[in-house]
VMD Tcl script that draws the C-alpha trace (Angstrom):
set ca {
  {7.12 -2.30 -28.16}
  {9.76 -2.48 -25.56}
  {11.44 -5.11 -23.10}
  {10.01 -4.59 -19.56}
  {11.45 -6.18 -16.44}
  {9.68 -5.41 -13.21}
  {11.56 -6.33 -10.14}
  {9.81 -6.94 -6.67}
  {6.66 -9.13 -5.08}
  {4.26 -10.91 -7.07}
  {2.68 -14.03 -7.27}
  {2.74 -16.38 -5.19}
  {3.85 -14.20 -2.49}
  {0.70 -12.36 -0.90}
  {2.90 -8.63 0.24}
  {-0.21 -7.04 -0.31}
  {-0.24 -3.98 -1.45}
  {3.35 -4.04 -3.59}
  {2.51 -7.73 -4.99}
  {-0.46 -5.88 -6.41}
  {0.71 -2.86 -7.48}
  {3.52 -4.60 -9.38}
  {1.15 -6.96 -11.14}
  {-1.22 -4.43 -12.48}
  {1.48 -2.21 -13.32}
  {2.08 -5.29 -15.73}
  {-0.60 -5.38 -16.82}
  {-0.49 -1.37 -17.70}
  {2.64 -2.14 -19.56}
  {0.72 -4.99 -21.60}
  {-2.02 -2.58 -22.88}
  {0.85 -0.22 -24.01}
  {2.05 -2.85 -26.20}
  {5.20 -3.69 -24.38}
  {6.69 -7.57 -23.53}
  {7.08 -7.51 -20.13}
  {8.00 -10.08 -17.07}
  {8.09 -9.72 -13.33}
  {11.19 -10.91 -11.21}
  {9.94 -11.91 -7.67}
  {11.09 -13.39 -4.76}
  {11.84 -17.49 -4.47}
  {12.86 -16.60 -0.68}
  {11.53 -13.14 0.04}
  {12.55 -12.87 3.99}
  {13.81 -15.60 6.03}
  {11.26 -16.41 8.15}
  {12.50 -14.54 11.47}
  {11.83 -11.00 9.70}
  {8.37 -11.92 8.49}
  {5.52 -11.03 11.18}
  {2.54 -12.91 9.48}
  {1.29 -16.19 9.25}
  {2.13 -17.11 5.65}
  {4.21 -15.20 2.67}
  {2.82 -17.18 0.60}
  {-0.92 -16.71 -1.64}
  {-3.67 -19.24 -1.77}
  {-5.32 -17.43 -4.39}
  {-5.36 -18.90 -8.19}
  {-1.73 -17.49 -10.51}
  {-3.27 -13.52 -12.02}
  {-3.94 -14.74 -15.79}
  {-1.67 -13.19 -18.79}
  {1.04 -12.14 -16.38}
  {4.80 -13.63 -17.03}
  {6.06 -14.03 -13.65}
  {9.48 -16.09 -12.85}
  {10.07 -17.09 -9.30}
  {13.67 -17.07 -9.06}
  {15.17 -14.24 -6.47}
  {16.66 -14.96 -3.08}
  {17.16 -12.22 -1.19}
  {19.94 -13.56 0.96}
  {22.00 -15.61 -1.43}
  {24.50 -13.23 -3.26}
  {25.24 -15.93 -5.57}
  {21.78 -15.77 -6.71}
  {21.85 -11.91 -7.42}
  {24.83 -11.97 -9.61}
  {23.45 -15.11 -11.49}
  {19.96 -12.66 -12.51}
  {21.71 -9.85 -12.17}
  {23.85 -11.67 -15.11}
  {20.37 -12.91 -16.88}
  {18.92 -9.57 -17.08}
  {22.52 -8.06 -17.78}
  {22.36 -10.76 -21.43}
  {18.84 -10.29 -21.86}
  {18.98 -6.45 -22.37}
  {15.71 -5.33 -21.59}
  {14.93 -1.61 -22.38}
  {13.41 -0.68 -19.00}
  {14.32 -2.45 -15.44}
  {11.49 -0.99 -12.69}
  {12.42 -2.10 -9.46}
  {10.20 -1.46 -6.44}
  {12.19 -0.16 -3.09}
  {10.25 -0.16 0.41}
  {12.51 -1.57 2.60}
  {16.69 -1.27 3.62}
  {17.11 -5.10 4.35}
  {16.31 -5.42 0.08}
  {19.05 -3.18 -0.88}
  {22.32 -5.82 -1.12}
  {20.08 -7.90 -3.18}
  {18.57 -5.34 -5.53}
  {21.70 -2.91 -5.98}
  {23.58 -6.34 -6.41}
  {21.46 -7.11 -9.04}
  {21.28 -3.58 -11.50}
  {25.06 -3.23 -10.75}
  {25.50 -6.70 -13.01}
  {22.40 -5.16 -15.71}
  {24.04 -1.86 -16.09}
  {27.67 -3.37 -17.35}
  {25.53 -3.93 -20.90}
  {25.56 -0.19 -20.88}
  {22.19 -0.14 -22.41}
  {19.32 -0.84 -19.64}
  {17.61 1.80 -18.26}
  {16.63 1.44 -14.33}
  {14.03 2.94 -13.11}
  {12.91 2.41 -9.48}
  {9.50 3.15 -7.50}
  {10.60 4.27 -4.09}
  {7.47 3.76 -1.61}
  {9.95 4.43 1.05}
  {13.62 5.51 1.23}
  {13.61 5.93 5.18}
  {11.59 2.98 6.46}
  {8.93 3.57 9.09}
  {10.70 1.05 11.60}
  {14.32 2.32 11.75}
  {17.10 0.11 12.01}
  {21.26 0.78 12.01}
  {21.66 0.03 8.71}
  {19.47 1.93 6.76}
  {21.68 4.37 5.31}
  {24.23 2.37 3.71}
  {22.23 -0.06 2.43}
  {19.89 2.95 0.94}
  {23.17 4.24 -0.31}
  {23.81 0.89 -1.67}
  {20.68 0.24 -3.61}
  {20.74 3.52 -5.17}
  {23.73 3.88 -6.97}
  {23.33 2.04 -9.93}
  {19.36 3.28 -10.60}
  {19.12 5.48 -13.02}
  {16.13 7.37 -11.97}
  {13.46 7.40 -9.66}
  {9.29 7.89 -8.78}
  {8.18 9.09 -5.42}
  {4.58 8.67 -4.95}
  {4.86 11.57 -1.86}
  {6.25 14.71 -1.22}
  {7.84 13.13 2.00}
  {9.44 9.86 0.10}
  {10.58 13.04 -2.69}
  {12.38 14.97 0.24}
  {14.03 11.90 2.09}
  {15.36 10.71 -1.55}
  {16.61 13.72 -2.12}
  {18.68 13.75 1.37}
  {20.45 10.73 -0.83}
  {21.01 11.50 -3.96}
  {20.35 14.28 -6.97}
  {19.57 12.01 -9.18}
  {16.70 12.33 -11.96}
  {12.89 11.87 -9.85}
  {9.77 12.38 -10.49}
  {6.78 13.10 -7.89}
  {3.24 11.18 -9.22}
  {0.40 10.02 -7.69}
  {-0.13 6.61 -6.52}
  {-2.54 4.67 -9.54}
  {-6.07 3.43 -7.91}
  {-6.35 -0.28 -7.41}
  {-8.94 -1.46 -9.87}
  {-7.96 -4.65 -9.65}
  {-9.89 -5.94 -6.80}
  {-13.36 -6.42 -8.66}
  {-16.34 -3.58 -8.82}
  {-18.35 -2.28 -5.78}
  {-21.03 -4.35 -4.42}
  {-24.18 -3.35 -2.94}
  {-23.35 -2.25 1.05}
  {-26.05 -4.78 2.28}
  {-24.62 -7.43 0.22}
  {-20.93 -7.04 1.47}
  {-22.69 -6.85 5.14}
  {-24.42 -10.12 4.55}
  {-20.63 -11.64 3.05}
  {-19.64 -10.59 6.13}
  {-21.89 -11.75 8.69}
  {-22.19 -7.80 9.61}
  {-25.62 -6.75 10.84}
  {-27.40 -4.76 8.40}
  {-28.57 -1.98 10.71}
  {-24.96 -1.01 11.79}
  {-22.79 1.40 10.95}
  {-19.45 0.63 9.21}
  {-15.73 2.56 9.68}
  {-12.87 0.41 8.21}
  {-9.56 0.42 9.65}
  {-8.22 -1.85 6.34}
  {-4.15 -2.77 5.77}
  {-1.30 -5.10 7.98}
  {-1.84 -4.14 11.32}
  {1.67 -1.77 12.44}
  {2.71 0.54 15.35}
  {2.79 3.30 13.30}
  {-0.44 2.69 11.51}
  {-2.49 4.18 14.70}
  {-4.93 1.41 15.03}
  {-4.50 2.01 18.91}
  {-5.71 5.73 18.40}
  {-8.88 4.43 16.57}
  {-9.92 2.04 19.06}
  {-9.39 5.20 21.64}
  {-11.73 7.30 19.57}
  {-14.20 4.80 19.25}
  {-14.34 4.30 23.32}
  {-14.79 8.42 23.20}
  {-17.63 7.59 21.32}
  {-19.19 5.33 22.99}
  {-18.96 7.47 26.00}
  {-20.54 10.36 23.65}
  {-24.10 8.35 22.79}
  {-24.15 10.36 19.69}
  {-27.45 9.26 17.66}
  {-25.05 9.57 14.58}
  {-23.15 6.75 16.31}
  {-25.05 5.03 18.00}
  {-25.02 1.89 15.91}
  {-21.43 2.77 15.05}
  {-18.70 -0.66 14.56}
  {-15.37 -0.61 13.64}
  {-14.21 -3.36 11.37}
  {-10.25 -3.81 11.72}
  {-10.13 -5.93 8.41}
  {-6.06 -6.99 8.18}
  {-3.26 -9.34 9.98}
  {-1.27 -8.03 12.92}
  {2.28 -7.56 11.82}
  {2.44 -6.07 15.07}
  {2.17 -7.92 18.77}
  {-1.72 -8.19 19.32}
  {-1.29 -8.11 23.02}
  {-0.89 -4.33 23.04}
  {-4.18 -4.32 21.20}
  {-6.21 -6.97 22.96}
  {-5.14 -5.42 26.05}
  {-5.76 -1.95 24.66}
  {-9.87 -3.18 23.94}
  {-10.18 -5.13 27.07}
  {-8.83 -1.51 29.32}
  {-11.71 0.14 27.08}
  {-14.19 -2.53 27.41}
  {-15.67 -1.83 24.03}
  {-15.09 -5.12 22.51}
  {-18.69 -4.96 21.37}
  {-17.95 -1.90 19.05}
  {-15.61 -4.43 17.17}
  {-15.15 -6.58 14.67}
  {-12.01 -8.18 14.04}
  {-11.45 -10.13 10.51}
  {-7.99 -10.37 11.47}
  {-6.33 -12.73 8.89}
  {-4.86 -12.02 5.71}
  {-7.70 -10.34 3.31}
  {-7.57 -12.62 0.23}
  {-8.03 -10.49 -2.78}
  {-11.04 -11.73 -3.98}
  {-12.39 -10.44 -0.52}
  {-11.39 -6.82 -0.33}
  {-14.27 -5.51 -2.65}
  {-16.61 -6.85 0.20}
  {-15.05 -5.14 3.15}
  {-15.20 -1.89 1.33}
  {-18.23 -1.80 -0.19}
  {-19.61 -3.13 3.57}
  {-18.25 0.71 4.48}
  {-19.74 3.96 5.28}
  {-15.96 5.79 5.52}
  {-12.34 4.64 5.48}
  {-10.32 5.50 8.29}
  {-6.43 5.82 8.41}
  {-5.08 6.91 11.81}
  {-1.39 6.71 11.03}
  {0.81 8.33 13.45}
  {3.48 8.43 10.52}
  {3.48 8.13 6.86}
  {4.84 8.46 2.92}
  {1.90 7.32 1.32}
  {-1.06 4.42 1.59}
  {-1.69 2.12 -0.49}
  {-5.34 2.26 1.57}
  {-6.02 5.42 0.09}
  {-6.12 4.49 -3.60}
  {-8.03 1.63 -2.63}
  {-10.73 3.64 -1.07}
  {-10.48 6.10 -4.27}
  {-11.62 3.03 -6.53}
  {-14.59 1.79 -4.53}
  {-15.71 5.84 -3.69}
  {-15.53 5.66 -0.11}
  {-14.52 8.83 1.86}
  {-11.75 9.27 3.77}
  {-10.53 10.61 7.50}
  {-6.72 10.23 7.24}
  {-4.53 12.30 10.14}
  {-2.15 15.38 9.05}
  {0.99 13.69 8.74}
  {3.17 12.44 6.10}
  {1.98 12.80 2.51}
  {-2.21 11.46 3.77}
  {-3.88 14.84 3.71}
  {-2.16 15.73 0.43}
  {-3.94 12.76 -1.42}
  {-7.15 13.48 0.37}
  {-8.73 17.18 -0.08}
  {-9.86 18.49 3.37}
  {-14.07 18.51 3.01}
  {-14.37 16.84 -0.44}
  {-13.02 13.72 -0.50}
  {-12.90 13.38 3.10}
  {-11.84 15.15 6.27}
  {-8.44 15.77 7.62}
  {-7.39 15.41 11.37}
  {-4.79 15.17 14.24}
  {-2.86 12.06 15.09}
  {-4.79 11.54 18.37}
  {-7.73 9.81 19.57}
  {-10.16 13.24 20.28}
  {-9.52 14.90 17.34}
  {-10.11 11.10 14.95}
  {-13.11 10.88 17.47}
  {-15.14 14.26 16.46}
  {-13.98 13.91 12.55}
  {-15.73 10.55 12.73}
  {-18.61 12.18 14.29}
  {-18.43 14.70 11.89}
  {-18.18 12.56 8.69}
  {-21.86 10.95 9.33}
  {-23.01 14.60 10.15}
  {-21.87 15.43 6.30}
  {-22.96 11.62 5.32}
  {-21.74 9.81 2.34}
  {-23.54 11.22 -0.60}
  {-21.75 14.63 0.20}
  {-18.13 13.41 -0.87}
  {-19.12 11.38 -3.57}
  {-19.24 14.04 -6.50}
  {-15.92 14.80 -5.64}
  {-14.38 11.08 -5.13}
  {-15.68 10.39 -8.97}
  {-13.97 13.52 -9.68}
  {-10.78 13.60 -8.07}
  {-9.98 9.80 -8.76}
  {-9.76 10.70 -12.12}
  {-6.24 11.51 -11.80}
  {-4.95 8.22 -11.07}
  {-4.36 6.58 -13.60}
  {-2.19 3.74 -14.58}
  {-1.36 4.94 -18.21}
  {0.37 7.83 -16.26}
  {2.27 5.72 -14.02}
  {3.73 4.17 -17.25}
  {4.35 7.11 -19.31}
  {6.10 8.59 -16.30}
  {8.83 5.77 -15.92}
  {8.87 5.98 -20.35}
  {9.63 9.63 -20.00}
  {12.39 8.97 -16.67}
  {14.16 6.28 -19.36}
  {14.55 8.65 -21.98}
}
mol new
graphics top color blue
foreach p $ca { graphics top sphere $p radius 0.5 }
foreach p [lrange $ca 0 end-1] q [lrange $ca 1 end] { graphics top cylinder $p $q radius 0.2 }
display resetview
C-alpha cells in the first residue's frame, strides 16, 4: 500500500470534467490498495476569471473519498503552509492535475516545499500545457509549474509535443480512462421522456462548457445546411446543446436567430448535474464534437462508456481517439463538411459502430491510468 496525494478539483467544486476525473482516479487508487486523499481548491478562481454561474456542486459529497478543502490559489501563504503539510506528511506519490497557466504559482509553489523531504515522487497529468485561450503569461508560469515535477502523463499526442517544447523530462503518452462514473445507460425513450424530448425525434448531442474553440457555432451552421437539405434521414433531426456557456451567448443567440432554426434546438443550458448526464446520452443517436482546436475531450470518453458514436473534426488529438468508420466518422472543422458526416452517420445508423465501440473502449481503463503514474514514480 502506498501514500497517495492527488492535487486538483474535487468536491464541492463542480469543474466538470477534472473534478471527476480526479475523484475516480481515487477511487482507482483505493481498489489498488493504496491510502489516498485529494487536495482541492477552498478558493479555486476569484470570481472575475470564472465564466459560469456557480463553482460550487449541489450534488451530495462522492462516498469513501478523503477529500480536504484547503487550497487557495491566490494566497502564497497558503501554498507554502500545504506545500509544508505534504512536505511532513511524506506521501509516496503526489499526482497533480495541470490544465491551466493561471494554476502554476500555486501548484509549483506547492511541490517545490514537498520535494525538500527528498523522498516524494510528483507525478503530474498535463490535460494541457499550452492553454486553448492564450494569454502573456503562459510560458513562465508553465516553466514555473514544471520544474519541480518529476514526471509527467499526456493523454494526446499534441499535449506530448507542446510538453516536450518545455522540458525533457520523463512522460508518458496514455489514453484518457472512460468515465464510468456517471451511472449505466438507460433506455433512449426513457432519457427522452427525462427530458421532455419528443420521442419521434432524432437526437445529436453537442455535450461539455460551452467555448469559442469548442465549434458549437459550426454545428448550429451545419444543422441550418440541413434543414435547407430536407434529407428524410434528417428530417426529424434536433440538436441538444446540453452544457453552460463559458462563452458570451450573444454570439450564439444571435448566431440561431440569423439561421432561424431555433426549432431544430434544444438548449439545456445550465450546468449538467452528474446524476443527469447518463440521461442526455442515452437520449442520443451520435455525439458530436465540432472543435475548431483541441488536446483531448473529456466528451469522448464519456461517449466511449455509454456506446454512442462519434463525429469529432481532424484537429488536435480527436480523430486519434476515434477510428475513422468504426467508432465514428472523422471530418473538417467547418460547417459543410460536419453537415454531410451527420448526414452520413444516420445513413450507416447506430447499430453499425457499436461492435466496435464495445471493442475499442476496452482500452481505457483506469487500472492503466494507475499503473502508468506507479511505473513514472519508480
Amino acid at each position: 500500500m502506498q501514500k497517495i496525494i492527488i492535487i486538483g478539483s474535487a468536491y464541492p467544486l463542480r469543474a466538470g470534467g477534472v473534478a471527476s476525473f480526479n475523484e475516480r482516479l481515487a477511487r482507482a487508487f483505493q481498489e489498488n490498495g493504496d491510502d489516498v486523499t485529494i487536495y482541492t481548491f477552498s478558493l479555486q478562481y476569484p470570481g472575475f476569471l470564472f465564466p459560469g454561474t456557480s463553482q460550487y456542486s449541489s450534488e451530495p459529497a462522492p462516498e469513501g473519498i478523503k477529500i480536504k478543502v484547503c487550497i487557495n490559489s491566490i494566497n502564497p501563504l497558503n501554498w507554502i503552509r500545504i506545500g509544508n503539510e505534504l512536505k511532513k506528511m511524506k506521501p509516496d506519490i503526489v499526482v497533480v492535475r495541470y490544465w491551466l497557466p493561471f494554476m502554476a504559482p500555486c501548484l509549483g509553489t506547492i511541490l517545490r516545499r514537498i520535494k525538500t523531504n527528498n523522498y516524494t515522487k510528483t507525478i503530474s497529468i498535463a490535460d494541457n500545457v499550452i492553454p486553448h485561450e492564450k494569454g502573456p503569461g503562459d510560458k513562465p508560469f508553465t516553466k514555473y509549474f514544471i520544474k519541480p515535477v518529476d514526471a509527467f502523463i499526456t493523454m494526446s499526442e499534441n499535449v506530448m509535443k507542446d510538453l516536450r517544447s518545455f522540458t525533457n523530462k520523463p512522460a508518458t503518452q496514455t489514453v484518457h480512462p472512460l468515465y464510468d462514473n456517471f451511472g449505466e445507460q438507460v433506455d433512449k425513450a426513457s432519457a427522452k421522456k427525462y427530458l421532455g424530448i419528443d420521442a419521434n425525434e432524432n437526437i445529436i448531442l453537442f455535450f461539455g462548457f460551452i467555448r469559442k474553440y469548442k465549434g458549437l457555432d459550426l454545428l448550429i451552421e451545419a444543422m441550418y445546411i440541413l434543414k435547407q437539405n430536407q434529407r428524410e434521414e434528417t428530417r426529424n433531426l434536433k440538436l441538444l446543446i446540453a452544457g453552460e456557456f463559458y462563452d458570451d451567448r450573444k454570439i450564439y443567440e444571435e448566431l440561431i436567430n440569423k439561421l432561424n432554426i431555433r426549432d431544430q434546438l434544444i438548449l439545456k443550458t445550465d450546468f449538467i448535474r452528474d446524476s443527469e448526464v447518463k440521461y442526455y446520452l442515452s437520449a442520443a443517436d451520435f455525439v458530436i464534437q465540432p472543435y475548431r482546436d483541441a488536446t483531448q475531450s473529456g466528451v469522448t470518453p464519456l461517449a466511449y462508456h455509454f456506446e454512442k458514436p462519434m463525429l469529432v473534426t481532424n484537429v488536435g488529438g480527436l480523430a486519434a481517439l476515434v477510428p475513422n468508420g468504426k467508432v465514428g466518422l472523422v471530418c473538417e472543422p467547418n460547417a459543410q463538411d460536419i453537415a454531410s458526416h451527420i448526414l452520413k452517420l444516420y445513413e450507416l445508423g447506430e447499430d453499425y459502430f457499436l461492435p466496435h465501440l464495445r471493442e475499442e473502449k476496452k482500452k481505457y481503463s483506469w487500472h492503466l491510468m494507475v499503473n502508468t503514474i506507479k511505473e513514472l514514480a519508480k
